[in-house]
C-alpha positions in Angstrom: 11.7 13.6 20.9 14.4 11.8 19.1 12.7 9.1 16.9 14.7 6.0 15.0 12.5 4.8 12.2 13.9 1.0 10.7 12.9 -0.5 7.6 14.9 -2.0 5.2 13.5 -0.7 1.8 13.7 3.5 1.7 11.4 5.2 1.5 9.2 2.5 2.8 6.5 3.6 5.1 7.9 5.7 7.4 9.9 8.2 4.8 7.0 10.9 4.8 6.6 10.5 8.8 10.2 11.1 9.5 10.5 14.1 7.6 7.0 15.3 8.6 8.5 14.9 11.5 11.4 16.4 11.4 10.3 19.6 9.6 7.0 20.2 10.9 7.3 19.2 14.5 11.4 19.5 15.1 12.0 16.4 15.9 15.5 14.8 15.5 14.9 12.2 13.3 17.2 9.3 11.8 15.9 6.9 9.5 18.4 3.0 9.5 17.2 1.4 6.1 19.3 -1.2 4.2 19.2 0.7 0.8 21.7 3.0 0.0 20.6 6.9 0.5 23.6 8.7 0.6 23.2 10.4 -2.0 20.1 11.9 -1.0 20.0 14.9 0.3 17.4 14.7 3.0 16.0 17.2 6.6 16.5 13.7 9.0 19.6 11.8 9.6 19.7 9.0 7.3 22.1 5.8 7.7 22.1 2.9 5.5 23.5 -0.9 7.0 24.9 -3.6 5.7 24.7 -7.1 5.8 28.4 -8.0 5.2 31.2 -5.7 5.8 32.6 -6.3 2.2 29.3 -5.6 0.5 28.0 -1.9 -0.6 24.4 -0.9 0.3 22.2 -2.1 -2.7 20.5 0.4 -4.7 17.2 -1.7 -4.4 16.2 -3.7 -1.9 15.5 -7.4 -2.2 12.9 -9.0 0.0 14.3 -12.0 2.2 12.9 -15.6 0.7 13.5 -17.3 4.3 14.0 -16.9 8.0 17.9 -16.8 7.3 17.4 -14.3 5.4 15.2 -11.7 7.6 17.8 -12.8 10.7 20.6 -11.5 8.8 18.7 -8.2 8.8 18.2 -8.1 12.7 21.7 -9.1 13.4 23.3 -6.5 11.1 20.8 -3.6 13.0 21.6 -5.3 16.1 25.7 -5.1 15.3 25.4 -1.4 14.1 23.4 0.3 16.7 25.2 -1.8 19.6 28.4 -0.1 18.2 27.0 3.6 18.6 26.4 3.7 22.2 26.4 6.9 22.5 23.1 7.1 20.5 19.7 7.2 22.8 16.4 6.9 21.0 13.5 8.3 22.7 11.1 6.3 20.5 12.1 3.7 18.1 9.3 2.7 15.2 10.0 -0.1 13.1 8.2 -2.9 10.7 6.6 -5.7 12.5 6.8 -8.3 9.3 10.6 -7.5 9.0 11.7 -8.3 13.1 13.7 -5.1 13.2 13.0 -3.9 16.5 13.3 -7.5 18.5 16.4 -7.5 19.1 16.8 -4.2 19.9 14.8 -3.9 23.0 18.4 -5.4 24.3 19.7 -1.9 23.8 17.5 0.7 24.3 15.1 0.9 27.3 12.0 3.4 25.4 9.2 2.7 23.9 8.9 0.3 20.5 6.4 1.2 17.7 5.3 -1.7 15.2 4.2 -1.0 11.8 1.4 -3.5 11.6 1.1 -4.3 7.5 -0.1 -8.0 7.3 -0.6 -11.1 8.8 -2.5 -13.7 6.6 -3.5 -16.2 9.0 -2.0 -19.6 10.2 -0.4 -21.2 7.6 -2.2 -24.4 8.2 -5.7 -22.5 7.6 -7.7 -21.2 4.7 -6.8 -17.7 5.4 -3.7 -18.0 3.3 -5.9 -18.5 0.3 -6.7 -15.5 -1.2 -8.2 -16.5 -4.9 -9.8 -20.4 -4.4 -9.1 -20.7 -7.7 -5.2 -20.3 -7.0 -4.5 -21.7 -3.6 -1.1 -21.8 -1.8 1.7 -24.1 -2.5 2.9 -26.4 0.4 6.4 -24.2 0.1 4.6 -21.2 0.2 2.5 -22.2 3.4 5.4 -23.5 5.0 7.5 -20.2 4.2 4.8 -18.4 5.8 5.2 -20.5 9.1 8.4 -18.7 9.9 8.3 -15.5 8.1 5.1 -14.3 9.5 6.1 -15.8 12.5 8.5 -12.5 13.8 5.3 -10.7 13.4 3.8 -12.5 16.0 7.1 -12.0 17.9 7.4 -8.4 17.7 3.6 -7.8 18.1 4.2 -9.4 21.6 7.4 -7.1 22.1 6.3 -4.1 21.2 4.3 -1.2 23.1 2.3 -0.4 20.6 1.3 -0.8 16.9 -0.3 1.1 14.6 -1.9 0.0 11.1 -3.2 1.8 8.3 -6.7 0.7 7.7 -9.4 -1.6 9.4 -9.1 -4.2 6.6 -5.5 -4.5 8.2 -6.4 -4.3 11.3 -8.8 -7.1 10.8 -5.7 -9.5 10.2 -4.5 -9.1 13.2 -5.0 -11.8 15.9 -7.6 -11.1 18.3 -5.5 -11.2 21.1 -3.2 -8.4 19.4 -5.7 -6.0 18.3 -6.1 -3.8 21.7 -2.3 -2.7 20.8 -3.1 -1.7 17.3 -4.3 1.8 16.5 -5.9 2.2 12.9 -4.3 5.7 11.5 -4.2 5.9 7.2 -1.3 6.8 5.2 -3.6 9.3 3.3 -2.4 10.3 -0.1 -1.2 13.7 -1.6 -4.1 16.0 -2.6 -2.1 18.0 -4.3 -0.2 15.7 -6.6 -3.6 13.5 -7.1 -6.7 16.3 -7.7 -8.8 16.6 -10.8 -7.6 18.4 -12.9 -8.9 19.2 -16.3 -9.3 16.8 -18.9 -6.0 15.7 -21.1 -5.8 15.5 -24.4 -3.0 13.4 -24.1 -1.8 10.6 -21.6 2.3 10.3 -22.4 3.0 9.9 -25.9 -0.7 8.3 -26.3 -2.7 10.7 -27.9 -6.6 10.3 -27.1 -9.9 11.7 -28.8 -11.8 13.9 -26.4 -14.9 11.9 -27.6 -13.5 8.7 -26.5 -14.6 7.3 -23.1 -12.3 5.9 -20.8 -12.1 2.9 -18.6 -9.3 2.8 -16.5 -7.2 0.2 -14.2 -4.4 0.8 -11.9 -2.7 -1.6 -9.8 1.1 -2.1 -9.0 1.0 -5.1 -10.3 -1.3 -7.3 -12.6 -2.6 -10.1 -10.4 -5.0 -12.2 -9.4 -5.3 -10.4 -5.8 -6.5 -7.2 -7.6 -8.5 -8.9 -9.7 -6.6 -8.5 -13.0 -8.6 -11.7 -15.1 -11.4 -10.2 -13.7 -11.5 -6.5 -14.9 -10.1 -8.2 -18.4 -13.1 -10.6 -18.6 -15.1 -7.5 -17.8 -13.4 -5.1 -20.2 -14.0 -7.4 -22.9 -17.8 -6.9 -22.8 -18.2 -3.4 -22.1 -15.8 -3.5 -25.2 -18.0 -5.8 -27.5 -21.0 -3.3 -26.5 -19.1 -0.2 -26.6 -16.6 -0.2 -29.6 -15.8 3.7 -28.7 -14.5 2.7 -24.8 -10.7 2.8 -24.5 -8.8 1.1 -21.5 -6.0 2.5 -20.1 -4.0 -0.3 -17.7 -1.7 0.5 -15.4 0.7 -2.3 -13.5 3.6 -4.2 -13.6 3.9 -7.9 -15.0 4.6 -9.2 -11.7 2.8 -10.9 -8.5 3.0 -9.4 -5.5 0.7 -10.6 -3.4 -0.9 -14.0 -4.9 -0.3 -17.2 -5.6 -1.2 -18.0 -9.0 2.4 -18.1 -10.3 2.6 -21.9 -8.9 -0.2 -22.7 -11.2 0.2 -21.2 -14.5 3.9 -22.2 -15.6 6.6 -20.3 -16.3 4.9 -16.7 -17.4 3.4 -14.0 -15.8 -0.3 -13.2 -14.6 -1.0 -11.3 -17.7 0.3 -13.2 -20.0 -2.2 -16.3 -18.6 -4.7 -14.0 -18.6 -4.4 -13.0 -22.2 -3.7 -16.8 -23.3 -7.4 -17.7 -21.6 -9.2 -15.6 -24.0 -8.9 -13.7 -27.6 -8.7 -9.5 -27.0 -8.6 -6.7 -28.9 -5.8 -5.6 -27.7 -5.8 -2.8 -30.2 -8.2 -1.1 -27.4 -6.5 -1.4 -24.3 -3.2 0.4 -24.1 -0.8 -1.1 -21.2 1.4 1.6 -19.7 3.4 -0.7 -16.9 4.5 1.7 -14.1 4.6 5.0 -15.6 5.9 7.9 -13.9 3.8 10.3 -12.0 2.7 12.5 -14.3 1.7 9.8 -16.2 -0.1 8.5 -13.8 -2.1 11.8 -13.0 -2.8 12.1 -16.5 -4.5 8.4 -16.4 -6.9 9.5 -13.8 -7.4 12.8 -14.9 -8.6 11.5 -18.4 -10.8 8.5 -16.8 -14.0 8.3 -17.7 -14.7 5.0 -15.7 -12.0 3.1 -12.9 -12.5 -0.5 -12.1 -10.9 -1.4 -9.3 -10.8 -4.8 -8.0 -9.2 -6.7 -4.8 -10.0 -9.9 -2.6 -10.4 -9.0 1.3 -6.2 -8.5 1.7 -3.9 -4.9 2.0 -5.5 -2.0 0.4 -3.8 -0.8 -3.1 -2.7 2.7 -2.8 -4.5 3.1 -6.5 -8.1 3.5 -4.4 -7.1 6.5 -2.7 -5.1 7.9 -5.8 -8.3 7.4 -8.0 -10.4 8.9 -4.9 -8.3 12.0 -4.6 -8.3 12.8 -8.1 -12.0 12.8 -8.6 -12.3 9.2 -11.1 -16.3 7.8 -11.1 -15.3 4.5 -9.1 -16.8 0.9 -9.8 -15.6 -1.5 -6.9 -15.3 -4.8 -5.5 -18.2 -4.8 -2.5 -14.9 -5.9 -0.1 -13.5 -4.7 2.7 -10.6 -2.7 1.4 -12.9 -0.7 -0.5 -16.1 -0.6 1.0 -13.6 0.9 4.3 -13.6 3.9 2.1 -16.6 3.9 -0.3 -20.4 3.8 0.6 -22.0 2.4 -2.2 -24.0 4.3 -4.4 -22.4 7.8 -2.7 -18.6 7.8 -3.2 -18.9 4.8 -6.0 -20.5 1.8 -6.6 -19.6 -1.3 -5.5 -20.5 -4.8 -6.9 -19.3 -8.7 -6.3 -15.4 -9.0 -6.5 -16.0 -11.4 -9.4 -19.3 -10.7 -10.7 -18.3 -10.7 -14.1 -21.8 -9.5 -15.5 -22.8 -7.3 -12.4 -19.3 -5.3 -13.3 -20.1 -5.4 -17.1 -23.3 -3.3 -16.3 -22.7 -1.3 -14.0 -19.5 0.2 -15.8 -22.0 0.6 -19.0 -24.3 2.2 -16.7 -22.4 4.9 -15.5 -20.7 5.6 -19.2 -24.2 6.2 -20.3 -24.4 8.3 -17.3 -21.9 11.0 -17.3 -23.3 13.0 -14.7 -24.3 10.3 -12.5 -20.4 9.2 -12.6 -19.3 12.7 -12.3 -21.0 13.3 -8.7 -19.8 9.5 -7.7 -16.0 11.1 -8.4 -16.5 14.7 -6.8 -17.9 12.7 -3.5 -15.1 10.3 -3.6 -12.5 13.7 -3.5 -14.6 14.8 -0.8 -14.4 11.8 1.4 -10.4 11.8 1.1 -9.9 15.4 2.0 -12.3 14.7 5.2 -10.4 12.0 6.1 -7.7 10.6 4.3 -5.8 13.7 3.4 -1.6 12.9 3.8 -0.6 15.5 6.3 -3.9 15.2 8.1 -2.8 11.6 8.4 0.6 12.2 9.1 -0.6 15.1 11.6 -2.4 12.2 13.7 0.2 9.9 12.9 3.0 12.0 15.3 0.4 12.4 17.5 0.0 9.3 18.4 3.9 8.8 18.5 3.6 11.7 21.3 1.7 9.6 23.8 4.8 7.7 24.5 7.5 10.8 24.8 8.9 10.0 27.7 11.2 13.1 27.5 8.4 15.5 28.8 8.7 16.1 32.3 6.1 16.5 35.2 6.3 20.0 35.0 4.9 20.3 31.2 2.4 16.9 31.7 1.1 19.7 34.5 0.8 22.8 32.6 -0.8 20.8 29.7 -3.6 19.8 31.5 -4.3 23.4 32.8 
């Protein structure tokens, strides 16, 4: 089956299925993204558009701040692959959010795939507001009128869709949902497993005595709870001067809207500004790379993580896989993949006190925390292990070759 995956940011989500599919299953794969991959040396065909003729595919991509902006992106897809004629998809799979595949049901006559991320709600309703204590600006409700607005578009237009958890899933409209098939991304057991315990995280040197507390989020905001696990980590801190906390994240917003209330500074920097720290205990790594990373969760003692009812953070999974004691938000991105008390425990999303005791609890309890961890690896390599996921994922791509023939649908079902 020859499958065209679109998304303008590479690798995006459908990298791993493309070459999963390409290697595993032999599929004839091409991958159209905006950012510039040529130099990559990758199994599937890879080809990179442009937005003007005169302009170079960017190294990075920049996400479109307005309806013009995500139109240019459909007409430059629409203008490339109308001038290949000669190419015939048997399956095209694309991002709903981005419109990529509307037009393109003028060209090709098989079956369109959505990638289902998002869909906040109506602007005009309180399902935009994430944090009540930072609710949405007028221009970003408005923006989200017409941006989220293709979504709805393409989720009409397409086949099918698939999504990659039921918190997701749950943000789809009602009417939408019967298209949408929940299959995880799943996360790399091999690159995130326990491991044994460092003595050393980077250049950051750490006592083998000293407990650790860790938090991981891609960036520090108010969606993942970032004020919260501070006002939290102070605390535990005041009651347990030996605890170190390790922080992982960028100083940027991703998701929230708290950037329209706190002036011209980031999340963390508000945060910090609200309170006095020792900051002397918490050690803030940004994004590190991925051995970095591995070495955070190997060495935690204790992870904290936090987010409102929204897209799940990648970090859960990660912290799953590698075995970390888990203390959650009782939401639905996390309690989708914990049961409290047996993978982790889970308390309120901003129950300040209720996370300040449980995290002393389990410190105090090392071999409590230790059985929360091993279940949590458990429960990923039951069901959220990558090419297990990825496995299903091409699976489900399957039901809509139409390139098998009556012959093999027959002898299949002998």
């Amino acid at each position: 089956m020859q499958a065209l995956f679109i998304h303008p940011n590479f690798p995006g989500p459908f990298a791993l299925a493309a070459h999963y599919a390409t290697v595993k299953l032999g599929w004839p794969c091409t991958l159209l993204t905006h950012v510039d991959t040529r130099h990559l040396s990758l199994p599937y065909s890879h080809i990179n558009y442009r937005l003007k003729d005169e302009e170079p595919s960017p190294s990075r991509f920049t996400n479109p701040d307005s309806l013009t902006g995500l139109l240019d992106h459909l007409a430059a897809i629409y203008r490339g692959l109308r001038g290949v004629p000669e190419f015939k998809p048997n399956l095209v799979v694309g991002h709903l959010s981005y419109g990529t595949l509307l037009y393109l049901r003028n060209l090709y006559s098989c079956p369109f795939v959505g990638f289902f991320e998002l869909y906040p709600g109506s602007f005009w309703n309180e399902g935009l507001v994430l944090r009540k204590e930072f609710p949405p600006s007028e221009a970003v409700r408005l923006g989200n009128a017409t941006y989220h607005a293709l979504a709805l578009i393409q989720l009409q237009a397409v086949d099918a869709a698939y999504t990659p958890s039921q918190s997701q899933l749950a943000m789809c409209p009602p009417e939408f949902r019967s298209k949408v098939r929940v299959i995880p991304d799943g996360v790399d057991t091999q690159v995130f497993q326990p491991r044994a315990r460092p003595t050393a995280v980077g250049d950051l040197q750490i006592d083998s005595k000293t407990p650790v507390v860790t938090y991981v989020s891609r960036g520090l905001e108010s969606v993942r709870g970032f004020d919260i696990f501070m006002r939290a980590a102070k605390r535990i801190a005041q009651r347990r001067p030996d605890v170190l906390f390790l922080v992982v994240g960028q100083e940027q917003t991703i998701h929230g809207h708290e950037l329209s209330h706190i002036g011209n500074q980031s999340f963390k920097q508000w945060v910090l500004s609200q309170d006095q720290y020792d900051l002397s205990r918490f050690k803030f790594l940004g994004l590190p790379s991925p051995e970095i990373l591995m070495a955070v969760y190997n060495r935690s003692d204790l992870h904290i993580h936090l987010t409102v009812p929204h897209v799940p953070s990648v970090s859960l999974l990660q912290a799953m896989a590698s075995g970390c004691p888990i203390l959650g938000s009782a939401t639905l991105p996390v309690q989708e993949f914990i049961d409290n008390g047996v993978q982790g425990q889970l308390v309120g999303f901003d129950n300040v006190d209720a996370i300040t005791e449980t995290a002393l609890d389990l410190l105090k309890q090392p071999d409590k925390a230790k059985a929360l961890g091993q279940a949590a690896r458990l429960r990923v390599m039951e069901r959220y292990e990558m090419t297990q996921c990825l496995h299903r994922l091409c699976e489900f791509f399957k039901e809509f070759d139409t390139t098998t023939s009556a012959l093999d649908q027959a002898l299949a079902l002998m």
